[in-house]
C-alpha positions as CSV (number, residue, x, y, z in Angstrom):
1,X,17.4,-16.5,2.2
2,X,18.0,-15.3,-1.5
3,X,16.0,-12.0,-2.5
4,X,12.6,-12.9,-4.0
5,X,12.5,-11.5,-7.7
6,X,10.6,-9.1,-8.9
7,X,7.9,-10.2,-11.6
8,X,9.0,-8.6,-14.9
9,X,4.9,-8.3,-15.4
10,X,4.7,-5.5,-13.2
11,X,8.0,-3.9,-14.7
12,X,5.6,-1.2,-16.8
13,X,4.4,-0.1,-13.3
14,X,7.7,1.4,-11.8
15,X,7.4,4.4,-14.6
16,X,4.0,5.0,-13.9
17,X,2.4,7.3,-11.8
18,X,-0.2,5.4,-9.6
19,X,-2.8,7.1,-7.7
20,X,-2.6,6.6,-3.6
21,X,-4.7,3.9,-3.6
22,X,-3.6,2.3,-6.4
23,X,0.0,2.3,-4.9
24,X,-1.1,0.8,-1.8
25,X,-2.6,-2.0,-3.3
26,X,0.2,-2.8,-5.3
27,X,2.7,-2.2,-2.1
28,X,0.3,-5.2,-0.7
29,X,0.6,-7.5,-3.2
30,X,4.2,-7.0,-3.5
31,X,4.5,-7.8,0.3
32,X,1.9,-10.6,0.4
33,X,4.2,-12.2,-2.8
34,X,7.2,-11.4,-0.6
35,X,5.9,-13.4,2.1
36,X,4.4,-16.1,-0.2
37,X,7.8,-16.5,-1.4
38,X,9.4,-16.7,1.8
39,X,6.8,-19.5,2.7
40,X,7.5,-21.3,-0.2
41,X,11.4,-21.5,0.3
42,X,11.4,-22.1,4.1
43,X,9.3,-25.1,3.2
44,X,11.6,-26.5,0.2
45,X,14.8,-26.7,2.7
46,X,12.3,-29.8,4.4
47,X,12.9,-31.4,0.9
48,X,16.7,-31.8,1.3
49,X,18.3,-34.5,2.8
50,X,21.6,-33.9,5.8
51,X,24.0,-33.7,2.8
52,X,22.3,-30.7,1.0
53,X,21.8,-29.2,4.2
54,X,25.4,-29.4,5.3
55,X,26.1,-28.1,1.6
56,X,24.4,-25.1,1.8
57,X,25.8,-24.8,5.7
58,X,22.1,-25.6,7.4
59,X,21.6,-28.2,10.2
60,X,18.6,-29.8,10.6
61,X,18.0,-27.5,13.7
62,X,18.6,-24.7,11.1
63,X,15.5,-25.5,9.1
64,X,13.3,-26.5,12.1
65,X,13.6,-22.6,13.4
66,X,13.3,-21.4,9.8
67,X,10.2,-22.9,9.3
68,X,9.3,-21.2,13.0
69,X,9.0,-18.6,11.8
70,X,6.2,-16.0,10.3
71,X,6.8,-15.3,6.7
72,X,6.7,-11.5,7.7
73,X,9.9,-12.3,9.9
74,X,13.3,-12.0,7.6
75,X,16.3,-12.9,9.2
């Protein structure tokens, strides 16, 4: 899976100095995007027909044991 990208909006915030709380809840959006992203992905290789998937080295299998599993899990 490629790395999801950072949102150049919250750029400012990595010279900032946050307050505990505020970092936490910035650490959980971050991961819930990360996740979200994830999601997203694992369910766009259902979009591609054998060809892609052999393109981009997947099997069908492949995809059916991506989409298994929990967006916390990386590979």
């Amino acid at each position: 899976m490629a790395q999801a990208q950072i949102n150049p909006a919250l750029g400012f915030l990595s010279g900032r100095h946050l307050t505990p709380a505020a970092s936490v809840a910035l650490r959980v959006v971050v991961l819930l995007v990360k996740w979200q992203e994830r999601r997203r992905t694992r369910r766009g290789l259902t979009r591609l027909d054998a060809h892609l998937l052999k393109d981009v080295g997947l099997t069908g299998a492949d995809v059916q044991t991506e989409l298994a599993r929990w967006a916390w899990q990386d590979r």
